[in-house]
N, C-alpha and C positions, 0 to 999 in steps of 0.2 A: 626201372632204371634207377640206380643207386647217384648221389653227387660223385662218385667219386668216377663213374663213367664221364660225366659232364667235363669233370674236370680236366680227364686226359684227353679227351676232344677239344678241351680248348685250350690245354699247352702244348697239342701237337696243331693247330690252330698258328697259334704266336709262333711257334718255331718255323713252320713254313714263311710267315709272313716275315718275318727276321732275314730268314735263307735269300727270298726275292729284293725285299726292300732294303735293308743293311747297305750294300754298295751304293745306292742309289742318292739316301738321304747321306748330304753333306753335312761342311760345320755350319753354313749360311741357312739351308734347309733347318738344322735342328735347331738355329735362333730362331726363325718364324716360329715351329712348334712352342717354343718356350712361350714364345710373344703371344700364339695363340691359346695358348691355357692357363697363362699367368693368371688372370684373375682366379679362377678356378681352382689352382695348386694353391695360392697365396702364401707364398714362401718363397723370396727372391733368393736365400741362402740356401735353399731345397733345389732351386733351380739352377743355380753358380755350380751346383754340383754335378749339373748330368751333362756326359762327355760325350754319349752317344744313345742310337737311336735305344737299344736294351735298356735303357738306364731309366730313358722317358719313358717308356712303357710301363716300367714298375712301377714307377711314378704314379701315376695315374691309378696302376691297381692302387695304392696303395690310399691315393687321398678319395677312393671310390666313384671314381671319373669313369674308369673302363672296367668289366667284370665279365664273367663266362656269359652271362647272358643281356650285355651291354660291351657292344664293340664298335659301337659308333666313331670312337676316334683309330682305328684302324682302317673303317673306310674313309674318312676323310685323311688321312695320310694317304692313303690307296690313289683315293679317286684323284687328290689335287698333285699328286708329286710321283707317283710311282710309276701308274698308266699299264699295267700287266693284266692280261687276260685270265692269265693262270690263278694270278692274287685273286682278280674279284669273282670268278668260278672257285676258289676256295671261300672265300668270304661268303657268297651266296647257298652253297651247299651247308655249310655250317648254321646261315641264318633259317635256312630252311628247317632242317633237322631241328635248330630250337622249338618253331612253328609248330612242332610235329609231338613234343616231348613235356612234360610239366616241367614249371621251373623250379629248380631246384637250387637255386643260387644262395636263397634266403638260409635253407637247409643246415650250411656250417655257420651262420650267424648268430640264430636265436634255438633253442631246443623245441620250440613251436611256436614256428615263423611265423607270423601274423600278415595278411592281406588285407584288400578294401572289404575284398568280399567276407574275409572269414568276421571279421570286425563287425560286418554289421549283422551275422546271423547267431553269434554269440555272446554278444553285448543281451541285457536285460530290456535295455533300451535301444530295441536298434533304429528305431526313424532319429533317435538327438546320434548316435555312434554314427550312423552312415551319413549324417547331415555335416558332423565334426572332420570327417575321412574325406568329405569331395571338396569342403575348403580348404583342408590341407593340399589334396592334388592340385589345386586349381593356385592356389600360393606359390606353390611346387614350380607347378609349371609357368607363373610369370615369373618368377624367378630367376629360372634358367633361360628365357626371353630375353631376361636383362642381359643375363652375365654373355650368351650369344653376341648379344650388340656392344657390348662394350669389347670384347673379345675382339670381335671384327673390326671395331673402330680404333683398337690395339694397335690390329696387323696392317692397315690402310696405314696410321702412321709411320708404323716401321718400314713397309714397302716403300715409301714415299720418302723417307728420310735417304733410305738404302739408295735409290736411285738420284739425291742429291748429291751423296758423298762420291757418286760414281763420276757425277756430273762435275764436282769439282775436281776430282783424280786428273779427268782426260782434259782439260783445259789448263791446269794448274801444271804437268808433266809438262806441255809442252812450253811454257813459258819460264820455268824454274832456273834452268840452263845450270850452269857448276855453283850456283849456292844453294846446290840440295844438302849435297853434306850441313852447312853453318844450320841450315831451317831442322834438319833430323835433329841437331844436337838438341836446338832451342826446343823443341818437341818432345826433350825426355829421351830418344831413340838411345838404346846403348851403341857403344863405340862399336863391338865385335860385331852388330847386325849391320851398322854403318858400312864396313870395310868387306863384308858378306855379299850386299848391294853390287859394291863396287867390281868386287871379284866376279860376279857371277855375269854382268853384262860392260865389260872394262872399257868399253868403245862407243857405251849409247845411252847419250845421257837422259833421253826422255826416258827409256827404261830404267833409268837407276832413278829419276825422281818418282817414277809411280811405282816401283816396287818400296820404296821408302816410304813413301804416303800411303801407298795400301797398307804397310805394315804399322804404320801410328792408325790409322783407323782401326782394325782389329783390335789392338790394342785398349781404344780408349774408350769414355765414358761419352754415353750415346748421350749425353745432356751439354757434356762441357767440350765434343772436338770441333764446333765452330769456331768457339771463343780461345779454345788453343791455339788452332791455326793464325788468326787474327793476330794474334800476341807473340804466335813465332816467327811472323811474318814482319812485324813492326820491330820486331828485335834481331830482326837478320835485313831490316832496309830496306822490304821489296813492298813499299806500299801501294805498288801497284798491284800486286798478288793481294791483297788485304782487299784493296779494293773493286776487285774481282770478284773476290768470295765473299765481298757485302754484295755485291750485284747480283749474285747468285742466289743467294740467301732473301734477299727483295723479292727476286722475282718468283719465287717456290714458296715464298711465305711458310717455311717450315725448316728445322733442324732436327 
């Protein structure tokens, strides 16, 4: 079996898995993914970039996260967000036939790839080579231990934050009453999404304050829309909403 066999197995691979999962993963879904491989990627301006799920996927090929014979962030998109049987019986059939095949991934990298094994039976000295090759793996692998946990301790903040801002949306709409308009402006909101708000729900003002608040969260800098709010709240007079969202903010102990 040639790489170039590999290859087409696993770009007809990703293309199945694109076919199923694409509708699936949203734009909130594809923040998680960024949040969870941020360390990983380590390029916030790499990552400002990707618009959709194709996009992160190349990604990944590209900074050597996922490869034909390394698809583990396919099943964990799979397994956490997708839920399709069809996906993970193609997922499975693929990982098997790897099982089954030499790897050949290395192949288009080096013109003679180099392994643990082959390292240590070609080396002149293979007990100091093979001694050098398993403290590599073993570095290797706490490594990635690391960057695991800090990954996950990523996405528990961001979940966590995610479900604050939600938690101030549905308290804050219903108290906002007609000075949603004055608080958008103070928050930056352009005029034309302003008067958009107001067209699309002209009779119901808790909808027109949480589609205006959802629309400045999306918007803004997951570090600074506490202290916006706070400030557009003080500058539009409702310090009772101010002091709402510090009451919120106490009890979550997190922004």
């Amino acid at each position: 079996m040639c790489y170039e066999e590999m290859l087409k197995k696993y770009n007809l691979l990703c293309q199945d898995f694109f076919n199923i999962a694409e509708p699936i993963i949203d734009k909130d879904i594809l923040e998680q993914l960024k949040c969870n491989y941020s360390y990983e990627i380590d390029s916030k301006r790499k990552l400002s970039q990707i618009k959709d799920l194709k996009m992160f996927i190349r990604l990944l090929e590209k900074r050597d996260i996922m490869s034909c014979d390394n698809i583990a962030p396919l099943w964990y998109i799979s397994k956490k967000y997708v839920h399709n049987s069809n996906l993970t019986s193609r997922l499975e059939d693929y990982e098997n036939w790897l099982k089954t095949t030499p790897s050949l991934c290395n192949a288009y990298k080096n013109e003679t790839p180099l392994t643990s094994k082959s390292m240590c039976l070609e080396s002149t000295n293979s007990e100091s080579t093979c001694s050098s090759v398993y403290s590599l793996s073993q570095s290797t692998r706490s490594t990635k231990l690391l960057n695991n946990n800090t990954q996950k301790e990523q996405c528990h903040l961001y979940n966590k934050r995610k479900l604050l801002q939600e938690k101030v949306l549905l308290q804050v709409k219903d108290k906002l009453g007609r000075s949603w308009r004055d608080i958008a402006r103070h928050l930056g909101i352009r005029e034309c999404e302003i008067d958009a708000v107001q067209n699309k729900y002209p009779y119901d003002l808790k909808e027109q304050s949480y589609e205006i608040l959802k629309i400045y969260i999306s918007q803004s800098d997951r570090e600074e829309w506490a202290i916006n709010f706070i400030h557009a709240f003080e500058k539009g007079r409702r310090r009772d909403l101010k002091e709402l969202l510090e009451k919120l903010i106490l009890q979550d102990g997190n922004v």
